[in-house]
N, C-alpha and C positions, 0 to 999 in steps of 0.2 A: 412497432409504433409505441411510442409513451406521450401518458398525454397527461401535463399538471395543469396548473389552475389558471396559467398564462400561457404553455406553451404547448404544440401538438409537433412532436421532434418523430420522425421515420425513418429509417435505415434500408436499401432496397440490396441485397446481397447476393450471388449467383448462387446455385445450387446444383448439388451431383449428380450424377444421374439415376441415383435413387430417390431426386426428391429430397434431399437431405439440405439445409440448408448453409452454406460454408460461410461462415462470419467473417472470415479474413479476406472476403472476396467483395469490398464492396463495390455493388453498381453506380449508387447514387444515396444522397443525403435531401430530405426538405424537414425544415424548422417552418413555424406558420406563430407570429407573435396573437395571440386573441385578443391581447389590449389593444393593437392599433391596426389591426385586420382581422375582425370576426371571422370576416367570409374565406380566409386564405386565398386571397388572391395574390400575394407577394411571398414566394419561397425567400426567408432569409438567413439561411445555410450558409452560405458563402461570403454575408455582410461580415466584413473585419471585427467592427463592436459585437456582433453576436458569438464570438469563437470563443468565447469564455465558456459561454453558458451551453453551446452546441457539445465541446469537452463535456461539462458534465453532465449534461443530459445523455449522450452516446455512453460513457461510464454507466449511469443509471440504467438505461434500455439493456449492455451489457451483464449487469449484476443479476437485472430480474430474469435473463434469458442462461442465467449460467456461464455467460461465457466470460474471457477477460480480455479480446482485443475490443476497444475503443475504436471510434472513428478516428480519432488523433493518431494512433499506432499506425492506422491502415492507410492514411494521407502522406506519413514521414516514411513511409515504410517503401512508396512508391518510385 
C-alpha cells in the first residue's frame, strides 16, 4: 500500500509458498481518491481518467518495495 496526501493506492499479489511475496503476480489493484471519497467507498482502479495516476502510483509502490514490475507491465503483460 502507498498512501499520499489524496490518494491510498494497493496492490494485492500471490505469494510462494514460502510466504515470499511474487510482484509479478498480481491479484487485484484498489486506488481510493480522499478528495472525493474520504471513506473509500468507491475503488477507482479501473476508472479510465485515473490510469495515469494508478501508472504512477504502482511505479512509486514499486520503487519503495525494490522491485521494478509496475501494475502497467503486469496488465499488458497478461
Amino acid at each position: 500500500t502507498l498512501v499520499t496526501a489524496r490518494f491510498r493506492y494497493t496492490e494485492w499479489v500471490n505469494h510462494t509458498t514460502a510466504l515470499t511475496p511474487n510482484w509479478t503476480s498480481l491479484v487485484a489493484s484498489e486506488m481510493y481518491d480522499h478528495d472525493h471519497d474520504p471513506h473509500e467507498a468507491f475503488n477507482v482502479v479501473d476508472d479510465p481518467a485515473q490510469a495515469t495516476m494508478v501508472g504512477i502510483l504502482s511505479r512509486q509502490l514499486h520503487a519503495a518495495r525494490g522491485t521494478t514490475q509496475s501494475v502497467e507491465s503486469v496488465h499488458t503483460s497478461q
